[in-house]
N, C-alpha and C positions, 0 to 999 in steps of 0.2 A: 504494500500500500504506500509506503514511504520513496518507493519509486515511482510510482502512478502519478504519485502528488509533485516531484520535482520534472516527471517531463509534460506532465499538464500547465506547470510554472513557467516552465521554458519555453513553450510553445505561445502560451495567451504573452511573452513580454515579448514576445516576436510579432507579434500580431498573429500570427496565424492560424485559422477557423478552426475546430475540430470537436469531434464529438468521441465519447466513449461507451464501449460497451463493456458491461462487467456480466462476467459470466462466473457461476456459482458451480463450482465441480464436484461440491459435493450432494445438490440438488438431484434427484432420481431423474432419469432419462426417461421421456414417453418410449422411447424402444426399450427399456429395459427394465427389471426390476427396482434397481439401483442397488447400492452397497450400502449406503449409511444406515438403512434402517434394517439391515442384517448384523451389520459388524460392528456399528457406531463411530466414532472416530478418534478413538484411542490409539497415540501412538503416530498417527499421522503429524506432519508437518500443517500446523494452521494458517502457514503462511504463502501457503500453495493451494488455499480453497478459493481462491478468487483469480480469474484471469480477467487482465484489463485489453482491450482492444481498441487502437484509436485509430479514429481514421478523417481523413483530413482529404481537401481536394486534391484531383490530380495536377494541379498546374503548382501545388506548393510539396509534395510528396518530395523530389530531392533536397528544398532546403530545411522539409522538417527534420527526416535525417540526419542532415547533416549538425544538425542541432542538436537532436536525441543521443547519437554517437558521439560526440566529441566532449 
């Protein structure tokens, strides 16, 4: 989360647009049963339940990049 939060920083003091999706990994699957509520989540890393996804236009995709990388 602490990284979500520093390249969502660097992106808006660049200006530039973008949106995020946060995706719950450990949320049950319409395809599948899911694990969580078999095994629970002992033991797991908590800091790998959440995937962030950003996605920005395609006319600024190399210099967000180049921003997020360096």
């Amino acid at each position: 989360m602490a990284e979500q939060s520093s390249i969502r920083a660097r992106l808006f003091s660049n200006n530039i647009k973008h949106y995020i999706k946060t995706v719950n990994r450990m949320a049950p699957s319409p395809f599948s049963s899911g694990t969580r509520g078999r095994s629970g989540s002992f033991g797991q890393n908590m800091d790998l339940n959440y995937e962030y996804i950003f996605y920005v236009h395609k006319k600024d995709y190399d210099i967000a990049k180049h921003i997020i990388n360096k």
